[in-house]
PyMOL Python script that loads the backbone (N, CA, C, O; Angstrom):
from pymol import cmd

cmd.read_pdbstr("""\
ATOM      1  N   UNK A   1      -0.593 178.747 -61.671  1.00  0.00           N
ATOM      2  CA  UNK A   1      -0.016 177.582 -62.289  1.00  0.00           C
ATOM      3  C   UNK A   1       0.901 176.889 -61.277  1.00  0.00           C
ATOM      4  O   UNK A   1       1.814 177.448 -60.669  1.00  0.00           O
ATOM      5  N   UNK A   2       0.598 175.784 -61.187  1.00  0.00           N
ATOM      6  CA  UNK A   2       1.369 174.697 -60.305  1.00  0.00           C
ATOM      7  C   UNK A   2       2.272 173.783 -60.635  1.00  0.00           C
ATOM      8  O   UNK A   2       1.857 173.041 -61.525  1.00  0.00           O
ATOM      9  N   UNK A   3       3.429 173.530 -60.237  1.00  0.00           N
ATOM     10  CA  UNK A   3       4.000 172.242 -60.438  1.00  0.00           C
ATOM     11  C   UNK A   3       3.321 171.107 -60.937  1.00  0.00           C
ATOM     12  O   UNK A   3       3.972 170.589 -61.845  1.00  0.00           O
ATOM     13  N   UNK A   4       2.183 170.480 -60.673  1.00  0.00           N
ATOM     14  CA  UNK A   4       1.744 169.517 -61.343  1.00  0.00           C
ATOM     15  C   UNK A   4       1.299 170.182 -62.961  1.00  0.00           C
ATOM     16  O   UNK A   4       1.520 169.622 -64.035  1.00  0.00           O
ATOM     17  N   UNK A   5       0.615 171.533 -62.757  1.00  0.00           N
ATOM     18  CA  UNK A   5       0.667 172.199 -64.155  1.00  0.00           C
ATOM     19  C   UNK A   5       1.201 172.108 -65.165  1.00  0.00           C
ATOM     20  O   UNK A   5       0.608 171.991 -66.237  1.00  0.00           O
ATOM     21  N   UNK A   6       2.777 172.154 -64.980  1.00  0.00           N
ATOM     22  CA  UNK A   6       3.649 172.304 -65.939  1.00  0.00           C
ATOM     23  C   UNK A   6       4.764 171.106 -66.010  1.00  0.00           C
ATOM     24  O   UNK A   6       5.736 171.018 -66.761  1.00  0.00           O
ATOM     25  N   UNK A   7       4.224 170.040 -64.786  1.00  0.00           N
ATOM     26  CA  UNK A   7       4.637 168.961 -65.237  1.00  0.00           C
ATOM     27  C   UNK A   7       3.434 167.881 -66.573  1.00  0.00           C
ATOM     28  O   UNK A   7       3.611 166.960 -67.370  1.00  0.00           O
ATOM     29  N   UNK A   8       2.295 168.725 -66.120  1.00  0.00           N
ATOM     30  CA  UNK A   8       1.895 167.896 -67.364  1.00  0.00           C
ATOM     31  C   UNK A   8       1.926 168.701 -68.649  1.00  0.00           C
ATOM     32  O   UNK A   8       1.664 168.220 -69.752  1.00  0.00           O
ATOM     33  N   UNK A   9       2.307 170.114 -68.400  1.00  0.00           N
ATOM     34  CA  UNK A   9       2.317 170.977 -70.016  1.00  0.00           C
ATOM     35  C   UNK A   9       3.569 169.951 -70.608  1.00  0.00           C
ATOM     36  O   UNK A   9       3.328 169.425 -71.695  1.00  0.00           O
ATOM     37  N   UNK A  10       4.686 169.684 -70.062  1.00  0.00           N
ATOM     38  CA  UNK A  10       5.642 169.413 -70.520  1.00  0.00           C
ATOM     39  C   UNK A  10       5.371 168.043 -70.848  1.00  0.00           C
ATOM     40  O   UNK A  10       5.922 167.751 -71.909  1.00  0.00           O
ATOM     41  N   UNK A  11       4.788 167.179 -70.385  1.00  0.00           N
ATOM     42  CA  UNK A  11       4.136 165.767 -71.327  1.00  0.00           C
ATOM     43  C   UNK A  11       3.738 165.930 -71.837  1.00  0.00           C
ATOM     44  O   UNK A  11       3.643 164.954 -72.582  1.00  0.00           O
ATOM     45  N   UNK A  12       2.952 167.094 -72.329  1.00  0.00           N
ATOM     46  CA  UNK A  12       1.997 167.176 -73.674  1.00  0.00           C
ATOM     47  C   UNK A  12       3.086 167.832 -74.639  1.00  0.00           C
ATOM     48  O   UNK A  12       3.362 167.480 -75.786  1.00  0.00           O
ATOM     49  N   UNK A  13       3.553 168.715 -74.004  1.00  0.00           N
ATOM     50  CA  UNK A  13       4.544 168.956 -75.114  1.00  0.00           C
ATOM     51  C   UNK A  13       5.138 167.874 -76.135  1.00  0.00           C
ATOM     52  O   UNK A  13       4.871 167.782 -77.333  1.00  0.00           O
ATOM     53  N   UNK A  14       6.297 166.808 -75.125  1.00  0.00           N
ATOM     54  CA  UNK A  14       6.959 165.813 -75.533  1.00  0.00           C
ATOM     55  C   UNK A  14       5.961 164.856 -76.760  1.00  0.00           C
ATOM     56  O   UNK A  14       6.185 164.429 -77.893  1.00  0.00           O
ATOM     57  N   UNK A  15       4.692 164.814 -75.738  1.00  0.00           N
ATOM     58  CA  UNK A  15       4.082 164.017 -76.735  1.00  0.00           C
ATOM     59  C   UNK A  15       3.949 164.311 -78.120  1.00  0.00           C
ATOM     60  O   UNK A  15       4.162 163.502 -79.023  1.00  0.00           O
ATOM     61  N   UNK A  16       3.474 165.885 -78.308  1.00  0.00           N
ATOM     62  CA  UNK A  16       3.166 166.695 -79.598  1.00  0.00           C
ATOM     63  C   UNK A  16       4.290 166.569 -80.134  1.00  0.00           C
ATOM     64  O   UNK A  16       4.396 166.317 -81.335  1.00  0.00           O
ATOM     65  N   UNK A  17       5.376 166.730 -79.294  1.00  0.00           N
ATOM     66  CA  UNK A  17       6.776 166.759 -80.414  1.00  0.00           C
ATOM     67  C   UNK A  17       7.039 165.296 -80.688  1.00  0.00           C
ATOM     68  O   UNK A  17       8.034 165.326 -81.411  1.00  0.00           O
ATOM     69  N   UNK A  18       6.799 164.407 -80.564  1.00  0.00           N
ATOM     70  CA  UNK A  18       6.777 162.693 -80.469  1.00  0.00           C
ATOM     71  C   UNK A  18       5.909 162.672 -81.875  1.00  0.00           C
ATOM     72  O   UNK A  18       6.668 162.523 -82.833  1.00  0.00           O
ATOM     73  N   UNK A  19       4.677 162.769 -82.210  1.00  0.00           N
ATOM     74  CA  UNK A  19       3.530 162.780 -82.560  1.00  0.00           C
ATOM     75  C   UNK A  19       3.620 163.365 -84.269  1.00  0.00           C
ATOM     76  O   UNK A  19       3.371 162.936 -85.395  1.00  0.00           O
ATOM     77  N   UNK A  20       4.152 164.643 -83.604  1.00  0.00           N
ATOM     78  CA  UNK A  20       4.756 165.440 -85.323  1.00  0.00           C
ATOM     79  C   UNK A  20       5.850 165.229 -85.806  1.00  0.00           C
ATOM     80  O   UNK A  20       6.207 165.538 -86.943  1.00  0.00           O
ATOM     81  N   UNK A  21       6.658 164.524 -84.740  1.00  0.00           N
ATOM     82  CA  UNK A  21       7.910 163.839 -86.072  1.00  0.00           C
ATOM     83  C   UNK A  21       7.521 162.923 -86.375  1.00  0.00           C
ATOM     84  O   UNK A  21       7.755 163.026 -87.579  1.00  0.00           O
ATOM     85  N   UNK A  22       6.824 161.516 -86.209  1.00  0.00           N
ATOM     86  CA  UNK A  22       6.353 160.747 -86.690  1.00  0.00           C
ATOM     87  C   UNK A  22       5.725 161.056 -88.233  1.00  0.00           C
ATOM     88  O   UNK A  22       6.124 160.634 -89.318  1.00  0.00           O
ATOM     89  N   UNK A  23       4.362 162.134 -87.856  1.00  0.00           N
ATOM     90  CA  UNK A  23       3.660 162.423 -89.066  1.00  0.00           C
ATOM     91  C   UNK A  23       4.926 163.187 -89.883  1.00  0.00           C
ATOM     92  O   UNK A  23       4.961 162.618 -90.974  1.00  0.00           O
ATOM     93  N   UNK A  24       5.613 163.859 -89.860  1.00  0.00           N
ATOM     94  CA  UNK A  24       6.534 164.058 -90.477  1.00  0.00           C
ATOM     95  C   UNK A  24       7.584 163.474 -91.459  1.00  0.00           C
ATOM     96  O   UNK A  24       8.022 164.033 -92.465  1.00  0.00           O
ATOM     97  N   UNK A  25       7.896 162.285 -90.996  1.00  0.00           N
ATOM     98  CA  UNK A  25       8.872 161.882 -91.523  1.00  0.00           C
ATOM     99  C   UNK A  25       7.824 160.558 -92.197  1.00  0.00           C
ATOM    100  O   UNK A  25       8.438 159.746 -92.890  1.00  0.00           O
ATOM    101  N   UNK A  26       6.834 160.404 -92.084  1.00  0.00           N
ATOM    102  CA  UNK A  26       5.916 159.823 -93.017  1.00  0.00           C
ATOM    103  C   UNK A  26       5.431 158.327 -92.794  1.00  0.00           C
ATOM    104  O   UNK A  26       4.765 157.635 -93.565  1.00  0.00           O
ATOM    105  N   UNK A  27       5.816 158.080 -91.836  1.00  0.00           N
ATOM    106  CA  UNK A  27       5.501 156.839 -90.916  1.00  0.00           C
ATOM    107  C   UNK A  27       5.972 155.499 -91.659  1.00  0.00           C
ATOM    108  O   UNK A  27       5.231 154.520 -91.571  1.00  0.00           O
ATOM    109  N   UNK A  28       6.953 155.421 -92.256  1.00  0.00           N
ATOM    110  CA  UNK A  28       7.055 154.665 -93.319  1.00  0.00           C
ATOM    111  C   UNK A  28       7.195 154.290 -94.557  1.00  0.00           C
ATOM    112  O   UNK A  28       7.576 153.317 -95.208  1.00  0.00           O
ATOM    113  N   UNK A  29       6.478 156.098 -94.798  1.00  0.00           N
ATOM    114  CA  UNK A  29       5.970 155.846 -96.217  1.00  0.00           C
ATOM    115  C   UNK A  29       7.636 156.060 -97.410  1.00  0.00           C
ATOM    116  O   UNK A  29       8.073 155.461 -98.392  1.00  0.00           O
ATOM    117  N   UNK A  30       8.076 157.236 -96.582  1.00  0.00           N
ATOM    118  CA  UNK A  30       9.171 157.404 -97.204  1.00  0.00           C
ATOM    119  C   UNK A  30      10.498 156.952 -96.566  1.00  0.00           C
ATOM    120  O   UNK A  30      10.322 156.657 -95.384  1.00  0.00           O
ATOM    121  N   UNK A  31      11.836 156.797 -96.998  1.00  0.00           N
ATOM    122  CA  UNK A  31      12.951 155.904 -96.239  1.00  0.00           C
ATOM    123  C   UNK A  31      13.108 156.560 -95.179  1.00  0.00           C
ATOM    124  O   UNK A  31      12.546 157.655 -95.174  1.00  0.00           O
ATOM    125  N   UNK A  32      13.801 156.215 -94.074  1.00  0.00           N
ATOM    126  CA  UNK A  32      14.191 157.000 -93.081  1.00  0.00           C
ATOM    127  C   UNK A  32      15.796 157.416 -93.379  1.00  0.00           C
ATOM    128  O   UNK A  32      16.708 157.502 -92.557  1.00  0.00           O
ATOM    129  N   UNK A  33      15.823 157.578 -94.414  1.00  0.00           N
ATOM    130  CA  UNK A  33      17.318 158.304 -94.838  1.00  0.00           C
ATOM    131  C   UNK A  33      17.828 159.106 -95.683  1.00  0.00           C
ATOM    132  O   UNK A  33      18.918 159.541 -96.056  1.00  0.00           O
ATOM    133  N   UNK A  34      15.782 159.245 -96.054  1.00  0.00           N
ATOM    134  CA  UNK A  34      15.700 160.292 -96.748  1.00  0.00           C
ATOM    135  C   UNK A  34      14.680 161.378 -96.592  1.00  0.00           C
ATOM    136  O   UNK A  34      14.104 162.245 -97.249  1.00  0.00           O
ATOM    137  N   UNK A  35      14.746 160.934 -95.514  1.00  0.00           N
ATOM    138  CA  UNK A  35      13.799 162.514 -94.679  1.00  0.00           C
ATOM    139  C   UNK A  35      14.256 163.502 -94.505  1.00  0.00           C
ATOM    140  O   UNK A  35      15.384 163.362 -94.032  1.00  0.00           O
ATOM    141  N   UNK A  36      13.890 164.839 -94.681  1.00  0.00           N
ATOM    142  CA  UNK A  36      14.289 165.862 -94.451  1.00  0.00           C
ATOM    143  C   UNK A  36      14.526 166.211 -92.673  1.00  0.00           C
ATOM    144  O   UNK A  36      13.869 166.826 -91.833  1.00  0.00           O
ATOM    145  N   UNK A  37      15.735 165.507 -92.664  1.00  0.00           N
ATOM    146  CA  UNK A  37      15.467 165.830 -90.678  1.00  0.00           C
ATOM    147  C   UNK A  37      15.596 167.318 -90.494  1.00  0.00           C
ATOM    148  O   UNK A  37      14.425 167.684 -90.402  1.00  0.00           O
ATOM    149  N   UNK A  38      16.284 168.269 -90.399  1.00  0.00           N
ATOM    150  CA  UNK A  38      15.420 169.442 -90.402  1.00  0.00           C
ATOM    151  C   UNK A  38      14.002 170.249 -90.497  1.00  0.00           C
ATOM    152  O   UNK A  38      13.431 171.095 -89.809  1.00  0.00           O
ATOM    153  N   UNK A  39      13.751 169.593 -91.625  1.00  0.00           N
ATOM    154  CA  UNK A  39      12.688 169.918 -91.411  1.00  0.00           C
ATOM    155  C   UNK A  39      11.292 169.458 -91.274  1.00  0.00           C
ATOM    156  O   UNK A  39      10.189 169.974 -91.453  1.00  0.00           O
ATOM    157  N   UNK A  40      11.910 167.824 -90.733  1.00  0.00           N
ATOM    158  CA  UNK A  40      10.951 167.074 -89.802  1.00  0.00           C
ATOM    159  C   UNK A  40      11.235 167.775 -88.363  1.00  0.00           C
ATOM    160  O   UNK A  40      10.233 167.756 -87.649  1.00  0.00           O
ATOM    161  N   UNK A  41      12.123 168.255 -87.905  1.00  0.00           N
ATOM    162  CA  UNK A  41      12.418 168.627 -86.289  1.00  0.00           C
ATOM    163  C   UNK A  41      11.835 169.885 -86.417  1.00  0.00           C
ATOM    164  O   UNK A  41      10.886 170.031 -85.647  1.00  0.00           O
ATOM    165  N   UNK A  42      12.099 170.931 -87.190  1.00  0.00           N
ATOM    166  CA  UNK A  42      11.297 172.190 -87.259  1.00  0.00           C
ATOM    167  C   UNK A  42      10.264 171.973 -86.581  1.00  0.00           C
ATOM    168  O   UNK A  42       9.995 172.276 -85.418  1.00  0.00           O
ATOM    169  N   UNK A  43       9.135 170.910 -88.109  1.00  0.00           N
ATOM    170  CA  UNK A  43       7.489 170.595 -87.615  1.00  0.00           C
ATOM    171  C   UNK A  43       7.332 170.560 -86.507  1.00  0.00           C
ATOM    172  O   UNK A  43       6.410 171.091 -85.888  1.00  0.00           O
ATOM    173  N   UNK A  44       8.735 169.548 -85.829  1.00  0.00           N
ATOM    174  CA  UNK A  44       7.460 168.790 -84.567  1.00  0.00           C
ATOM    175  C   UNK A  44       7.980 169.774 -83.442  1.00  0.00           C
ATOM    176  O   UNK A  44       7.163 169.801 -82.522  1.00  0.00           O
ATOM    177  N   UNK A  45       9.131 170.635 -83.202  1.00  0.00           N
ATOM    178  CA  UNK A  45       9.679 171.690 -82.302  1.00  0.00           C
ATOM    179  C   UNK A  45       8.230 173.117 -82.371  1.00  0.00           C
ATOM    180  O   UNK A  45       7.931 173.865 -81.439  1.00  0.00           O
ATOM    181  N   UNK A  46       7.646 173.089 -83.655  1.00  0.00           N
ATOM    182  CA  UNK A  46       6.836 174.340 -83.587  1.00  0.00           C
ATOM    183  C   UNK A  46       5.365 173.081 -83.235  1.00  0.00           C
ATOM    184  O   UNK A  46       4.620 173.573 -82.387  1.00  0.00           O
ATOM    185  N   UNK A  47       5.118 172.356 -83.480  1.00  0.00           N
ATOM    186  CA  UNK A  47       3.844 171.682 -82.711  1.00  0.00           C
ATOM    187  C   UNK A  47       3.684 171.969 -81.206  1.00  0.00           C
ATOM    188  O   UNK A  47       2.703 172.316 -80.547  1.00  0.00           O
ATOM    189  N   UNK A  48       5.238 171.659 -80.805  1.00  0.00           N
ATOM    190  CA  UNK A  48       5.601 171.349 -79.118  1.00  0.00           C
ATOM    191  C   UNK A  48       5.290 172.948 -78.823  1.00  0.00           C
ATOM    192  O   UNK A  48       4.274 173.286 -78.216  1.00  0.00           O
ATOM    193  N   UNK A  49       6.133 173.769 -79.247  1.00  0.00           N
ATOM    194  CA  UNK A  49       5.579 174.533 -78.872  1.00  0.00           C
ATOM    195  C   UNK A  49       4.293 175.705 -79.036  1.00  0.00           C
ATOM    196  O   UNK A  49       4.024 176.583 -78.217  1.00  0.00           O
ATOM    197  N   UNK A  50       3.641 175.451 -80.262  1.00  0.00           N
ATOM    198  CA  UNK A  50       2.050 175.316 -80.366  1.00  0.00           C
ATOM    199  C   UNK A  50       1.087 175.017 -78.677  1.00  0.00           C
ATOM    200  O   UNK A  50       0.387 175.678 -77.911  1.00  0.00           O
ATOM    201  N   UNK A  51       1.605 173.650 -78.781  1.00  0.00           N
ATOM    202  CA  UNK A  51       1.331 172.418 -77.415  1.00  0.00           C
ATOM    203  C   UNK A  51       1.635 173.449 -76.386  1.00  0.00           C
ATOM    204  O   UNK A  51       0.535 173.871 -76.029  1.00  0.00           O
ATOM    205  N   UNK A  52       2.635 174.111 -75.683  1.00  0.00           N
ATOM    206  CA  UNK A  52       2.815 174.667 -74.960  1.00  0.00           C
ATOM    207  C   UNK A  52       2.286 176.227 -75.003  1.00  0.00           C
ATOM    208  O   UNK A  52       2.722 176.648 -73.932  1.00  0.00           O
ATOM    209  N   UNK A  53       1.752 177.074 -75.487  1.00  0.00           N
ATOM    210  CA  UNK A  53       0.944 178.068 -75.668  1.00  0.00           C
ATOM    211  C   UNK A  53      -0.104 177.765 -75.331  1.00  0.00           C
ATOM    212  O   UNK A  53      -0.495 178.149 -74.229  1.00  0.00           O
ATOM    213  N   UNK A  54      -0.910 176.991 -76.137  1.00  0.00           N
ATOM    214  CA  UNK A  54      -2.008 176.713 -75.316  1.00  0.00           C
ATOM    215  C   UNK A  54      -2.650 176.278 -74.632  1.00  0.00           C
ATOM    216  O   UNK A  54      -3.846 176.396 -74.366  1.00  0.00           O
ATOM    217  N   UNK A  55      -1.363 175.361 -74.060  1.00  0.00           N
ATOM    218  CA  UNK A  55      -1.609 174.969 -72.414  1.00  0.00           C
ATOM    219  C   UNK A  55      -1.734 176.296 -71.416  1.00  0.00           C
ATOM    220  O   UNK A  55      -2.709 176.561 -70.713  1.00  0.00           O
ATOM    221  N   UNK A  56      -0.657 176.966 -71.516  1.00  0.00           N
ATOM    222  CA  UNK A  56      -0.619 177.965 -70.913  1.00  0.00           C
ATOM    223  C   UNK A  56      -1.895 179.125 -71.358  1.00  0.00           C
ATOM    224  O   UNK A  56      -2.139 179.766 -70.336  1.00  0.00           O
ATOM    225  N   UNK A  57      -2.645 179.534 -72.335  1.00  0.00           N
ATOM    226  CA  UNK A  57      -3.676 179.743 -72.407  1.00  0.00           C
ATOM    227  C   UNK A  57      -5.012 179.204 -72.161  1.00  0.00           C
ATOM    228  O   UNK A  57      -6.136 179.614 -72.452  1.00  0.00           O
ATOM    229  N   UNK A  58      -4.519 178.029 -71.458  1.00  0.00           N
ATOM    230  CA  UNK A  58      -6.136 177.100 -71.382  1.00  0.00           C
ATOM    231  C   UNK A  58      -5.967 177.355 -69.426  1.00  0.00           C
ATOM    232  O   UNK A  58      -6.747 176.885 -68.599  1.00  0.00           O
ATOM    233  N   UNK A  59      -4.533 178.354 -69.071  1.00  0.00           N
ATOM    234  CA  UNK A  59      -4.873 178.067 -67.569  1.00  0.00           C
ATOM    235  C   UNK A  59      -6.168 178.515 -67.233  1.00  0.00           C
ATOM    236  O   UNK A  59      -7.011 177.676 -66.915  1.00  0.00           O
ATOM    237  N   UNK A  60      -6.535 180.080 -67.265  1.00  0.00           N
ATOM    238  CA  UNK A  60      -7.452 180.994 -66.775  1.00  0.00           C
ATOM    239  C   UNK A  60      -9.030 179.495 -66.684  1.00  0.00           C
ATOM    240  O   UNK A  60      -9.825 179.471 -65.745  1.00  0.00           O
ATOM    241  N   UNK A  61      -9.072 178.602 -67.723  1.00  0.00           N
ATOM    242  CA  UNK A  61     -10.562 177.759 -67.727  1.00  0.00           C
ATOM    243  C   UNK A  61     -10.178 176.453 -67.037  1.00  0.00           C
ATOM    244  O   UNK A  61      -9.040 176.393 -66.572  1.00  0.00           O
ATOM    245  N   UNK A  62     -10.820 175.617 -66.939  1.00  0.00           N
ATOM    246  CA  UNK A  62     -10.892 174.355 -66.826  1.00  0.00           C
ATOM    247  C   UNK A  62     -10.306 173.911 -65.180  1.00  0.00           C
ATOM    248  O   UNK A  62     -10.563 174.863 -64.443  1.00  0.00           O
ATOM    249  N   UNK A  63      -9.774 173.042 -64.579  1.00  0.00           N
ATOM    250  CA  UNK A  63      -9.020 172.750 -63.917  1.00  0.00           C
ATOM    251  C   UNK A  63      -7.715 173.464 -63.941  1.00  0.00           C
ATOM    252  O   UNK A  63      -6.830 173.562 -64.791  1.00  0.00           O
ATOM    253  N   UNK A  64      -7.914 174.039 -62.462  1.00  0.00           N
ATOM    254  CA  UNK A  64      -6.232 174.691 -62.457  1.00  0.00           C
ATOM    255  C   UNK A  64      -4.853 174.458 -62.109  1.00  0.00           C
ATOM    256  O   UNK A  64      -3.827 175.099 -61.885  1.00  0.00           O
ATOM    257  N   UNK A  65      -5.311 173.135 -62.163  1.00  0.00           N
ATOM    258  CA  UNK A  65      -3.659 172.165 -61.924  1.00  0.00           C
ATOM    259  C   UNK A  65      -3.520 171.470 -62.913  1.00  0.00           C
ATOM    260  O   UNK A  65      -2.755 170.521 -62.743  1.00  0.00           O
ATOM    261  N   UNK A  66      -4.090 171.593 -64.172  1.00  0.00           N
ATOM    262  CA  UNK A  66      -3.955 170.946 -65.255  1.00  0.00           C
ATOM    263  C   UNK A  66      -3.913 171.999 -66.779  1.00  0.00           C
ATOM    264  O   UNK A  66      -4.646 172.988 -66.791  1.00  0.00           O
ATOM    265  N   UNK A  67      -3.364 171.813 -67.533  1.00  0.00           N
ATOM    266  CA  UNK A  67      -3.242 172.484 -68.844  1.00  0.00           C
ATOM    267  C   UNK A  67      -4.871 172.166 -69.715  1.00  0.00           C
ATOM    268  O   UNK A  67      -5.242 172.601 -70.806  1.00  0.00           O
ATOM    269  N   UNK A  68      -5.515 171.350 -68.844  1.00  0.00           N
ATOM    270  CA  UNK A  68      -6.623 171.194 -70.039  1.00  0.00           C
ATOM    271  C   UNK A  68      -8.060 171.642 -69.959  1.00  0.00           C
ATOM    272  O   UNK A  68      -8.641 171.078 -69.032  1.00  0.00           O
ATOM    273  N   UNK A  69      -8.754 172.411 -70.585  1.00  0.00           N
ATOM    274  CA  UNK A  69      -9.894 173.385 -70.586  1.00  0.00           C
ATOM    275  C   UNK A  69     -10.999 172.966 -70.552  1.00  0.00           C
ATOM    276  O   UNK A  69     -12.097 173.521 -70.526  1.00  0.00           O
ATOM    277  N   UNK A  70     -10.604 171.686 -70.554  1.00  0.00           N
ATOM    278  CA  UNK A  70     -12.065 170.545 -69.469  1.00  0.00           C
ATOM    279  C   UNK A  70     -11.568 170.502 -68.167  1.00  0.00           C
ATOM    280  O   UNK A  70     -10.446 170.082 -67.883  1.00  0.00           O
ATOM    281  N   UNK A  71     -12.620 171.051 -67.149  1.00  0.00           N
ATOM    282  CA  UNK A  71     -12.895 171.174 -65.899  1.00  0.00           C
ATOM    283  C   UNK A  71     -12.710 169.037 -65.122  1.00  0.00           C
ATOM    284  O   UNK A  71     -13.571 168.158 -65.140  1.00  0.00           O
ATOM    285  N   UNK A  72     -12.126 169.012 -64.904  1.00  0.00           N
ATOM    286  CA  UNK A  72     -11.934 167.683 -64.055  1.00  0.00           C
ATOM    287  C   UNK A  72     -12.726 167.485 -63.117  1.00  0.00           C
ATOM    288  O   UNK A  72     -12.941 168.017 -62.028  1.00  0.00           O
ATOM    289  N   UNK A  73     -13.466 165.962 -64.152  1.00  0.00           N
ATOM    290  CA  UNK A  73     -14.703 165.540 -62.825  1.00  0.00           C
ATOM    291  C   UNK A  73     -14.206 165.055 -61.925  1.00  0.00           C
ATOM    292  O   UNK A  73     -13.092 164.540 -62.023  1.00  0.00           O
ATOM    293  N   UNK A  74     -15.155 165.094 -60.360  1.00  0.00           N
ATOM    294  CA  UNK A  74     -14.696 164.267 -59.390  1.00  0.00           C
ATOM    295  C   UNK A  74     -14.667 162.848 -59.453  1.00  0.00           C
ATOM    296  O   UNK A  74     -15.548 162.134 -59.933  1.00  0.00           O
ATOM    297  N   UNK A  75     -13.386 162.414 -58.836  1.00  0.00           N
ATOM    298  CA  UNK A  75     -13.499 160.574 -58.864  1.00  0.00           C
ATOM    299  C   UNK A  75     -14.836 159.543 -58.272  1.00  0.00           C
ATOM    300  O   UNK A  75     -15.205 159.532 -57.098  1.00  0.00           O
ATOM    301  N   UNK A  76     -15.323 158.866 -59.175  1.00  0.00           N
ATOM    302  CA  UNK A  76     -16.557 158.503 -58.883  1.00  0.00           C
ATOM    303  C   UNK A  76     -15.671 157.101 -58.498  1.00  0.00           C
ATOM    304  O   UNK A  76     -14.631 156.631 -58.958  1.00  0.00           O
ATOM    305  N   UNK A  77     -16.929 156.520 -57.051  1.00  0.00           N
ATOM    306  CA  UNK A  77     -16.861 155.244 -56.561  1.00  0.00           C
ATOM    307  C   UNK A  77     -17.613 154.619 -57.541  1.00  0.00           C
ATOM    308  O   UNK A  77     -18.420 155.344 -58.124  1.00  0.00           O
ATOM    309  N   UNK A  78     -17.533 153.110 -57.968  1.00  0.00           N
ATOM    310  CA  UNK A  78     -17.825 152.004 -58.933  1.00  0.00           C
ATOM    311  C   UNK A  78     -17.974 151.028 -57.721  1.00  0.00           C
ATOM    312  O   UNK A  78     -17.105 150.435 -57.082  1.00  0.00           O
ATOM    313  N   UNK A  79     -20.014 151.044 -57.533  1.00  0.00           N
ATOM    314  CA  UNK A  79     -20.088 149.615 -56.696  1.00  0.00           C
ATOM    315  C   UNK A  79     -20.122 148.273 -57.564  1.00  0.00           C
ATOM    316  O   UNK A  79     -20.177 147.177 -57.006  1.00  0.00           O
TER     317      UNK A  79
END
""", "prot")
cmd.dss("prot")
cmd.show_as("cartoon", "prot")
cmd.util.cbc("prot")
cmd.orient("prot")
C-alpha cells in the first residue's frame, strides 16, 4: 500500500461519510433541526468506515496504488 493508496482510501472515505449524512438526515425531506444529529453522524462515521475496510481489503486485487478492485486500464491515445 502506497501513499497514493491511502490518499485515495481517504477520499472515498470523506466521500461515503459526505454521502451518508446527506441520506441521513433526509435530503430535505425532514427539517434540518430536527434531525437526529447523532445519529445521522453515527450512520455516516460507520459508512466511512465500512468505506475504509474495504478499501483496505480490495488491496491484495485490482490495481495496487489504488483502493479499487478494478484493475486500471492503460491510458489510451484518442486520434
Amino acid at each position: 500500500m502506497t501513499p497514493v493508496f491511502f490518499k485515495s482510501l481517504l477520499e472515498r472515505a470523506i466521500k461515503t461519510f459526505g454521502q451518508a449524512l446527506l441520506a441521513a438526515m433526509g435530503m430535505g425531506v425532514t427539517n434540518v433541526l430536527s434531525v437526529s444529529w447523532q445519529a445521522a453522524l453515527l450512520t455516516a462515521g460507520t459508512a466511512a468506515l465500512i468505506s475504509v475496510l474495504t478499501s483496505i481489503g480490495s488491496a491484495p486485487w485490482g490495481d495496487p496504488a489504488t483502493p479499487s478492485l478494478v484493475a486500471s486500464l492503460p491510458p489510451t491515445s484518442e486520434t
